[in-house]
N, C-alpha and C positions, 0 to 999 in steps of 0.2 A: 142686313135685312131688318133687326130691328131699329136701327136708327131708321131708317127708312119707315118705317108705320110710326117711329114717334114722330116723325117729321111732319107725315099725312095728318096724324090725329091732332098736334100740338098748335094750341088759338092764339100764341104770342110770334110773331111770326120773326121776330129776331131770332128766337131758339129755334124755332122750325128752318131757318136759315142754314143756323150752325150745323143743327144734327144732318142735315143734305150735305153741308161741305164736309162733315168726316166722314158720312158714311162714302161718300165723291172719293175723299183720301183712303180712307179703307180699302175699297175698291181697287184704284190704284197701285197700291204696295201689295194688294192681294196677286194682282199680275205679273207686277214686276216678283213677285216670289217666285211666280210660276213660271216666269221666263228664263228666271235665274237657274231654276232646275234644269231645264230646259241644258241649258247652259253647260252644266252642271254635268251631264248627263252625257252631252256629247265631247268635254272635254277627258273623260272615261274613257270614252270610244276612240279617243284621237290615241290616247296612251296604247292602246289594244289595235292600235292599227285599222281599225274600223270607222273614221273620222266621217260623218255626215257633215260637209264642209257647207251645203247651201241648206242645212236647217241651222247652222252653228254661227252662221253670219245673218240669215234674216232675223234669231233670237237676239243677236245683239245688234241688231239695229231698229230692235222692236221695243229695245231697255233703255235705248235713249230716247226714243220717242218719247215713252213712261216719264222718264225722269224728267225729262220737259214737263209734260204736262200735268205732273204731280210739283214742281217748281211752281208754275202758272197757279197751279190750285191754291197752294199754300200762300206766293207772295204777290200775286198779281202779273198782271202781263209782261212780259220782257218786251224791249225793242227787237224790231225784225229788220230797221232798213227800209229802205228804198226799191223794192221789187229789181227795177232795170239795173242800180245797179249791183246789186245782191248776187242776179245771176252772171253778169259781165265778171265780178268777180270771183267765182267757183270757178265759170271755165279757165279763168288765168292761172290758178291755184291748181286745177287739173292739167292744164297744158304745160306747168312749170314754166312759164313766161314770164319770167323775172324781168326782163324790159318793160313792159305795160307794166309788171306792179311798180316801179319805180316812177314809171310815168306818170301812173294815177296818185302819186304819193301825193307829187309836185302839185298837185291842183284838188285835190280833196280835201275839204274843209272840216278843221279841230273835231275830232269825235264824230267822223262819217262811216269808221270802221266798229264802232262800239255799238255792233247789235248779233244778233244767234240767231243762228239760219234753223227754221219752222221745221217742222218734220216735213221728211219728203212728201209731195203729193200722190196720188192716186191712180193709176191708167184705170180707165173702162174695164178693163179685167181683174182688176183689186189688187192688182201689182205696185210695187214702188215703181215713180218715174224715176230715174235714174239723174238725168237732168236737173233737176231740183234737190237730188241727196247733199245735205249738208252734215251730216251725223249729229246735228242739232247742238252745232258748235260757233261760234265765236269765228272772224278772220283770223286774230291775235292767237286762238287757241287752236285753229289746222296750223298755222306756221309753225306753234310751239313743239307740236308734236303730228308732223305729215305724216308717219309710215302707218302705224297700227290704231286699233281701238286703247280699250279700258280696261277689261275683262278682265282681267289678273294674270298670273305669270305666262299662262298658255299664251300670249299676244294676240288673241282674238283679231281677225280682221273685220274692220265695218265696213267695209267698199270691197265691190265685185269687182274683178280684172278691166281694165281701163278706166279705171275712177281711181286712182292713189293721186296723191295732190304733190303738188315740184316734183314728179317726178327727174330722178340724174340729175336732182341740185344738190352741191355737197353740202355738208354741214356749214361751213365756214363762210359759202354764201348765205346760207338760210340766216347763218345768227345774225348776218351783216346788215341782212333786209329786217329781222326784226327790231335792231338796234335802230336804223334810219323809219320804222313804222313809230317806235315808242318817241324817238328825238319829235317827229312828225306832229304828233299830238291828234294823229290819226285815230288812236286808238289809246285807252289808257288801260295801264295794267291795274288800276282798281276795279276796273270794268267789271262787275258780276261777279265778285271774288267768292260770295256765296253759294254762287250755280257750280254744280260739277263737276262741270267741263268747264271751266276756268281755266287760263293758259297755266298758270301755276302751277294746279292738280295735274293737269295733262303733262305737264317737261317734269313734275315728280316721277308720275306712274311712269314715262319713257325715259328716266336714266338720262334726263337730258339736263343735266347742270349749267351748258353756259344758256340756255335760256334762263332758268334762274336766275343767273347772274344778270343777264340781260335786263333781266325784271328787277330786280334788287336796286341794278344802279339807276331803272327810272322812277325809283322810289318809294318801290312796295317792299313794305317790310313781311316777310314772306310767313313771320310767325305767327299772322295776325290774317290768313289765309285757311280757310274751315268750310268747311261743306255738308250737305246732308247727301250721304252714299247708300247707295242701295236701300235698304228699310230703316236708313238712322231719320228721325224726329227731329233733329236739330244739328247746326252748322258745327259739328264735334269733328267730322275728320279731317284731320291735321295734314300738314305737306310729312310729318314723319310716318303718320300714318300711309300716307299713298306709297310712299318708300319702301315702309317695309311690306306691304302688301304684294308691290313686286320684288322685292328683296334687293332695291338699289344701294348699296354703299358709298359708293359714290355721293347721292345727292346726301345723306347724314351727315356725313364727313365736312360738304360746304355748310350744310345750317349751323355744324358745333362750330367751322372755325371762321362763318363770316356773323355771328350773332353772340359770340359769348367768350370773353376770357380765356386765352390759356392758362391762367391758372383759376378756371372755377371750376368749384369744387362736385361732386354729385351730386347733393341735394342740388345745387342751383340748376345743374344741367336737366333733373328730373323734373322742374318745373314743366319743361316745354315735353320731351321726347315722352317720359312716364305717364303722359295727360292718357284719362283713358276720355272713349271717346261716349255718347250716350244710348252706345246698345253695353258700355262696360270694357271695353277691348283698349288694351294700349297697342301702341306699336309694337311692343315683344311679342304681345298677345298674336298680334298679325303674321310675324315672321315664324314663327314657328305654327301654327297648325293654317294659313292660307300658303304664302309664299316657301316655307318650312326649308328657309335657308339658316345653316348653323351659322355663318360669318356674318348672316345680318344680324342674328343674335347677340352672337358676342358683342359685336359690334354697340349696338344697343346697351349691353349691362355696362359696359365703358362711360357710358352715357350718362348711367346713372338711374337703369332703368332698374325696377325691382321682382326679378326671377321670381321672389317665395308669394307675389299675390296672386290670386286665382280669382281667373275668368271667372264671371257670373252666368257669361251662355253658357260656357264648354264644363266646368266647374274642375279644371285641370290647371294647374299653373306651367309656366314656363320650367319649372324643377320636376314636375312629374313628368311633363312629354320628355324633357331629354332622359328621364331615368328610361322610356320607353325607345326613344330611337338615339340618345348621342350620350353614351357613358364618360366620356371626357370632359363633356361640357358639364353634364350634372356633377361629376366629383371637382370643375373648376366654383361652379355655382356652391357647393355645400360649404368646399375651401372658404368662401368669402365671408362667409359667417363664421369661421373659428378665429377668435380673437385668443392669444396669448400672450400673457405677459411675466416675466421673470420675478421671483419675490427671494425672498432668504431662504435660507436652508435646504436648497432645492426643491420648495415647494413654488407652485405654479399657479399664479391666478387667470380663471378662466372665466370670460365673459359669456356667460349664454344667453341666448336668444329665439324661443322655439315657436315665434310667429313665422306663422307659412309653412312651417313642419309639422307642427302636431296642433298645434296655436290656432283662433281659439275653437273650443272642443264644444261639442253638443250632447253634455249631459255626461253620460259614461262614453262616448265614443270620440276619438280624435279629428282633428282634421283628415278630410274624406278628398279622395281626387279621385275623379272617371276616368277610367282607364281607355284609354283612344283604341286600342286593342279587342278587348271582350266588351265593352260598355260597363264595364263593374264598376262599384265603390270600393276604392283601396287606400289604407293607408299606406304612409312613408315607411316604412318598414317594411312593408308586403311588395311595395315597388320597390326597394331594393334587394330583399330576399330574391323575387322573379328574376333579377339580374345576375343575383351569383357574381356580385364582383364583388369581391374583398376589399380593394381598395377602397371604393364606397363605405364602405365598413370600419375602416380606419380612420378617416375623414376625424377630426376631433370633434366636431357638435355631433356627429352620430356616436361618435361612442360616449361624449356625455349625457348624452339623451337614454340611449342603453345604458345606461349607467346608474339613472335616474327614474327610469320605469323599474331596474334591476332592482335598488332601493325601497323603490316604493310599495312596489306588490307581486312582479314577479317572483322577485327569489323566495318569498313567504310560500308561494304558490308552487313552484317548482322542488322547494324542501317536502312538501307535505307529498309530493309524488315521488318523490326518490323513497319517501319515511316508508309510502305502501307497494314502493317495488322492493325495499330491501326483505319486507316483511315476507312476501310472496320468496324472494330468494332464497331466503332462511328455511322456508316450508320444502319447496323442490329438495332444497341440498339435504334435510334432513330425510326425506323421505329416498331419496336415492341415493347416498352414500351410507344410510343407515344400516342395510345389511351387509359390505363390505368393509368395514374396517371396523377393528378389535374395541378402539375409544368411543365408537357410537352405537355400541352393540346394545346400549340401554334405552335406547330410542325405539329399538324393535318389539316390544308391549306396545305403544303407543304410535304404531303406523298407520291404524284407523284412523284417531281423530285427527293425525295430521293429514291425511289423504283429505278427511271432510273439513278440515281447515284450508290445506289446498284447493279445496275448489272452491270455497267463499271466497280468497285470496284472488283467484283464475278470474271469479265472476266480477271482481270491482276492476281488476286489471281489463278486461274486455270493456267492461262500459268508459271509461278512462278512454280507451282508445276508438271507441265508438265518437264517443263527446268532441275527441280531437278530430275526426274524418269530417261529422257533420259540421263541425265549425271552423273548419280551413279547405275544406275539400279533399278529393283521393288526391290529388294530383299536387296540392301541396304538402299533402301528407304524407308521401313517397318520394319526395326531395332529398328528405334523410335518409343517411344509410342506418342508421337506428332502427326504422322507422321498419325495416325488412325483417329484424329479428324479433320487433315486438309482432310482428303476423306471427313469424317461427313460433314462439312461444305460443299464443293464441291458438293455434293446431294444435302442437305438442303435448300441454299439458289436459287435456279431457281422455286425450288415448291414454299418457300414460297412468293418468288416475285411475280411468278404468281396467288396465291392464293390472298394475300393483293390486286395487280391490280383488277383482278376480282371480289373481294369484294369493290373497288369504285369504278368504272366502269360500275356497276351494282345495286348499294346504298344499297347494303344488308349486315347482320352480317357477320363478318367473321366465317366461320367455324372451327366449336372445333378444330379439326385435327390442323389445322395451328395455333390457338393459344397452343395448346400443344407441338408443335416444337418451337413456339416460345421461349414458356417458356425454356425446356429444353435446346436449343441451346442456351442460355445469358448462361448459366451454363459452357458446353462446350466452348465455348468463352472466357468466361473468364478464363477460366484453362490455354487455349492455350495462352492467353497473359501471364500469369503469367509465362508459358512455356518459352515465348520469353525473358522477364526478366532476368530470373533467370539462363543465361547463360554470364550475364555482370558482376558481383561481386559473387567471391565464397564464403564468408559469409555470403551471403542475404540466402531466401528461398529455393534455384534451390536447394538443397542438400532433404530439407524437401518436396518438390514436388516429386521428384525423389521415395523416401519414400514410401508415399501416390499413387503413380498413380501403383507402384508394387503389392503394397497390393490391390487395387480394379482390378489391371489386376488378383491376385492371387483369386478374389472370383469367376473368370468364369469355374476354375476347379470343385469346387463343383455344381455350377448350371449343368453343364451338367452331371455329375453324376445323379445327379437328375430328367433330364429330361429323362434319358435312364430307370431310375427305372421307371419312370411314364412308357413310352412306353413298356416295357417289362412287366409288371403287368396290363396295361389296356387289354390286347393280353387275360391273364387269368383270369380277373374278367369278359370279356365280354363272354366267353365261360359260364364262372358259372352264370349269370344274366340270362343268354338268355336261358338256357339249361333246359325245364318243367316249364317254367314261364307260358305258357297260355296267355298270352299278346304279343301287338307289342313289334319285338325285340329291344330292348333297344340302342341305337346308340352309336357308337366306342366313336366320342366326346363327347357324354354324362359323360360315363366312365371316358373319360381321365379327364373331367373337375369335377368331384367328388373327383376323386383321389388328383387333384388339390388342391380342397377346405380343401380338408384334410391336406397336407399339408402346407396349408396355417395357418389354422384357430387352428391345433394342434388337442391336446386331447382332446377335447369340440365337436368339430366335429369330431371326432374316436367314442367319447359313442354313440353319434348321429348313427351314422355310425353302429352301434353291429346290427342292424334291417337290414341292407341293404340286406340280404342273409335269412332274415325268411320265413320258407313257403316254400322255393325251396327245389330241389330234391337235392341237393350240397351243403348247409346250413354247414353240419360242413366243409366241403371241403374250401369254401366260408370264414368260421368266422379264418379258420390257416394262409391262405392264406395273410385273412388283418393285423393277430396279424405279419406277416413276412415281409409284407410291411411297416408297423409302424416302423419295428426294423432297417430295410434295410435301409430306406429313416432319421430317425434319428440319428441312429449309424454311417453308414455309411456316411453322409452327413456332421455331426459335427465334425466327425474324419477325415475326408480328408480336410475342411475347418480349423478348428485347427492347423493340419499339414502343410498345406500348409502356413497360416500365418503364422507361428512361423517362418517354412525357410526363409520366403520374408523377415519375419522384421530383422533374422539375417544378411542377405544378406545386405539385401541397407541400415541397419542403420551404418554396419560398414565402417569408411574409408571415411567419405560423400566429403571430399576436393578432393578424388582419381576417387567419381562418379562425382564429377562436371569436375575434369581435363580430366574422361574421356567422359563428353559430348561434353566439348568445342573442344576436338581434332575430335568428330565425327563432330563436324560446320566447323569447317576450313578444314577439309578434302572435304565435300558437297561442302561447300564455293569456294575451288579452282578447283576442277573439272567443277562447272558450268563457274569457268572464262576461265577455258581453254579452252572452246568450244564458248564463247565469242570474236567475232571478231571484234566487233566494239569498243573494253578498254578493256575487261579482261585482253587477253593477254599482252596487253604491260602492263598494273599494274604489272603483274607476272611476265614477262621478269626484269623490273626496279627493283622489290624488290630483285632478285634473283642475280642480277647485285651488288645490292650493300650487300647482305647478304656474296654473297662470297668475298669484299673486307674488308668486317666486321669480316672475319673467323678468328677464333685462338683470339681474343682482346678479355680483362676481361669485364662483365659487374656487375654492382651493384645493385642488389635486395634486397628492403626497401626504396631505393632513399635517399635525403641526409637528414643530421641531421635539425630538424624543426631551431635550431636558427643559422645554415646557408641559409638555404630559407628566411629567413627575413632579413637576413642581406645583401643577395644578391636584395630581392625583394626592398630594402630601400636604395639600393646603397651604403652602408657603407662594410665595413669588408672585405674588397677586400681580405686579407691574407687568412679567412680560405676557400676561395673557390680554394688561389693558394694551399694551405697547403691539400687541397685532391687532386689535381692533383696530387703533389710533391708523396702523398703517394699511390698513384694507381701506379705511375712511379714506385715507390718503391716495392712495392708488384709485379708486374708485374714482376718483374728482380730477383724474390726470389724463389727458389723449395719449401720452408717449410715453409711460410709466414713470419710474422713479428717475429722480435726476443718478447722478454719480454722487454726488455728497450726501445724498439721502438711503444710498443702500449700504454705507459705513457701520459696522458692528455696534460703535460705538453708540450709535443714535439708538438702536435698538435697547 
């Protein structure tokens, strides 16, 4: 609208030109967006079984129109032909009369076939004429591709029932005829190579290689093949593009091996396939969030495409969708960045490279991907934490990476919360172990002000885990099983402060209740320090904790089992009790706590139990009833507990390095979310690391550190040689593709 009033107001009438024909183009791509939804919308509905088949074919036959005449707008008129025989020609095409087309080969003059059939016309009713539907294509480009539209993977139809073009011609005649069209000189395959629907674009998008070929061997070199699709600006989408858009492997396969080298290398293959096109999108880009085939994927990185760039529309790379839908492909894709190479002393040089994972950062925060899921900003770590795969986690650039945030600010950061949870620890244990045992008996004058030291302790431990809800959410916040003791604790300790207060304040015993959480909670406590621990050395316990807290999380599946049998069976014994007893009726919790004892106490209390039904009018009803409860609550209860063990212990005993690499990446993930929301240091910690992370980018590092009798010899000031003689050979290996030769890793050189 506004170009339109600068048009009207503007006295030089060249620009008053222009501003008409974009706002004309504006206009234009404004439709085809809304066609496209359209589209969009009804491909939805085909998934759901609700398919609107004549709104979903007149929208895409209302998208080529557009694209015609958003073509036209942009570069001028196209040839249309010869009206008579334009239409003589569609009936043949629709008749599948392959006799007349060969006929008319023989007597049609050089480039008779090299025009694009106009958008269909009009009936009096505002209908398309049928008669005239050309899908606003090329002869060369119906032959290339007769069956379906463009539309993307769905195979959209453009033609209504008795309009498909050869029909019941096979493939092998079809290519035959366009081989004898292109020798013909009927029609050339440069023909409009920039329009659309170009025979090229069209045998891409249909999977149809030997037209390709067809076209190749009459001398179109197919790389050099580009179009402007849907709302693209300019001739960027490529025949890899069409490719993967419908997810053909196929036609990739002919472009890598009738255009390039078998032995070239990636960079040179990613000239052509990694091209992104001018809305930003490569062909990866395509295969995964339009066509969202994994094997064209792959296919693609083969190529020499690059997984870690990120989309500028979708702002997700090819590495976050699979962390989101194909866990194999993201740990093959992470794989391809960990470069290792063997050095002396079984230390390991490791090449990092943290562009497209964390690379480059904005400020204090890392590289950000939208999550195709919730619509969120998340980082690499936060998509792989949400997968819970370990293996991920092992991958060598992820664990350098954790390794390197671990370095740089987490562990500083995670030390100082262990420093104020041992603090708090220290407090509890003194106040509740302090009246029971003889060596702490001197601590009981001084139980007030550790009660009101305990709750300044309580009050920084609460905001701590406040600070971590709000800056990860509940729901990554309860990922941890940690995470359920620090709530425990959170309760626990204001009852019990207040209970100890009131119990000297008042000179009476404490009550059972509070020493019974007492007790308990030293338990809990201490687990959660061992928690806290066991995330500083992956050797120590953290692996065996890990372990252990699965398997006792794994015995609350059976208990509830159990407590539904109780509830479900107390419903039927209390009907049978109460029903001609003659006495008061027997109470529900009576029942339930019978049922209880029985299964507590076993078959000792079941013989017991055979009398519970004598005398009543439901006695045998009564005595099936308990032999079924016996069976249900034993069978059942050992057999799901069993089961369930067995999974858990397979689960977490395997891989324990891969369950520690993947708690410590869930901390430094926590860890730096809550700095980012820190404004008095987080941030700038994060900004400085991130500062010097990306001046760090692309340099080897060395994992095992150096050989012990060079730390002594350095630590003693002697030996100067062998600390220059590892430079010399970091210099050295650095500057090598294939590492050290064999005569260079000889002791002696060193």
């Amino acid at each position: 609208a506004r170009l339109r009033r600068a048009a009207a107001s503007c006295p030089i009438p060249a620009a008053a030109a222009a501003a008409r024909a974009a706002a004309a183009d504006l206009d234009i791509d404004d439709r085809i967006a809304g066609r496209w939804s359209t589209i969009r919308v009804a491909i939805e509905d085909c998934e759901h079984a609700s398919c609107r088949e004549e709104e979903l074919v007149e929208a895409g036959l209302d998208m080529c129109d557009l694209l015609y005449e958003r073509y036209v707008s942009r570069h001028g008129p196209i040839p249309e032909g010869d009206p008579v025989q334009r239409m003589e020609l569609l009936r043949a095409l629709r008749a599948g009369n392959v006799k007349w087309l060969k006929k008319a080969l023989s007597t049609a003059e050089e480039g008779s076939w090299d025009f694009v059939y106009p958008p269909a016309q009009r009936l009096p009713d505002g209908s398309r004429d049928p008669s005239t539907e050309g899908f606003c294509r090329s002869p060369l480009s119906m032959l290339a591709r007769p069956d379906v539209g463009f539309l993307g993977r769905c195979e959209v139809l453009c033609y209504q029932p008795g309009q498909a073009l050869l029909p019941g011609i096979s493939t092998r005649r079809r290519l035959e005829l366009i081989r004898r069209v292109l020798a013909s000189g009927v029609a050339s395959p440069r023909f409009m190579r920039g329009y659309w629907a170009n025979p090229a674009t069209m045998a891409a998008l249909g999977d149809k290689v030997g037209t390709l070929a067809a076209l190749h061997e009459a001398g179109l070199d197919l790389r050099t093949v580009g179009v402007e699709w849907l709302l693209h600006t300019s001739m960027t989408f490529t025949l890899a593009h069409a490719a993967a858009y419908n997810g053909s492997i196929k036609v990739l396969q002919y472009m890598r091996e009738t255009y390039f080298d078998p032995t070239a290398k990636p960079e040179e293959l990613a000239t052509y396939f990694d091209r992104p096109d001018c809305m930003g999108a490569t062909a990866l880009d395509l295969a995964m969030s339009v066509s969202r085939s994994e094997a064209t994927a792959e296919t693609l990185l083969d190529l020499g495409c690059d997984a870690f760039r990120r989309d500028p529309r979708t702002q997700s790379s090819v590495l976050s969708l699979s962390l989101e839908r194909n866990l194999p492909l993201a740990e093959k894709i992470l794989a391809s960045r960990s470069g290792k190479k063997q050095m002396w002393f079984g230390n390991s040089l490791v090449r990092t490279d943290y562009s497209g994972l964390v690379l480059p950062a904005s400020r204090s925060t890392g590289l950000q991907f939208r999550s195709q899921q919730n619509d969120e900003e998340l980082s690499l770590e936060e998509l792989i934490a949400a997968s819970t795969n370990k293996n991920l986690a092992g991958v060598e650039i992820i664990k350098s990476l954790i390794d390197v945030k671990w370095q740089g600010f987490a562990g500083e950061q995670y030390l100082r919360s262990l420093q104020e949870y041992v603090v708090l620890f220290v407090l509890v244990a003194a106040i509740a172990v302090g009246g029971f045992t003889e060596r702490a008996a001197f601590l009981l004058p001084f139980q007030t002000p550790l009660l009101l030291a305990s709750a300044v302790a309580w009050g920084l431990f609460v905001r701590k885990q406040a600070s971590e809800i709000s800056a990860n959410g509940s729901q990554s916040y309860f990922r941890e099983a940690s995470k359920f003791i620090d709530v425990g604790i959170m309760v626990y300790l204001p009852t019990a402060i207040a209970g100890h207060l009131t119990s000297i304040w008042s000179h009476e015993a404490l009550a059972p209740a509070i020493v019974g959480l007492d007790a308990v909670s030293q338990i809990f406590m201490s687990w959660r320090l061992l928690f806290y621990l066991s995330a500083f050395e992956p050797s120590s316990f953290g692996p065996f904790l890990l372990v252990v807290t699965s398997l006792l999380s794994a015995v609350l599946e059976p208990l509830g089992f159990i407590v539904l049998v109780l509830l479900t069976f107390a419903n039927a014994f209390t009907i049978v009790l109460n029903y001609g007893s003659g006495q008061e009726p027997r109470p529900y919790l009576d029942v339930l706590a019978k049922e209880a004892r029985i299964v507590l106490k076993g078959a000792q209390d079941f013989d017991e139990s055979s009398s519970l039904f004598r005398g009543l009018p439901l006695e045998p009803l009564g005595d099936v009833l308990l032999l079924v409860f016996a069976a249900v609550v034993v069978l059942g209860s050992v057999g799901l507990f069993q089961s369930t063990v067995d999974r858990t212990v397979k689960t977490a005993s395997q891989d324990p390095d891969q369950q520690f690499q993947l708690l410590r990446l869930s901390l430094v993930k926590r860890i730096e979310r809550e700095m980012q929301g820190d404004l008095d240091g987080g941030q700038a910690i994060l900004e400085r690391f991130y500062q010097e992370l990306g001046r760090q980018e692309g340099r080897a590092r060395i994992s095992g550190g150096q050989p012990p009798q060079l730390l002594r010899a350095a630590a003693a000031g002697e030996g100067g040689p062998p600390v220059v003689c590892k430079r010399a050979v970091l210099a050295k290996v650095e500057g090598l593709e294939g590492g050290l030769a064999p005569d260079e890793r000889r002791p002696g050189l060193l």
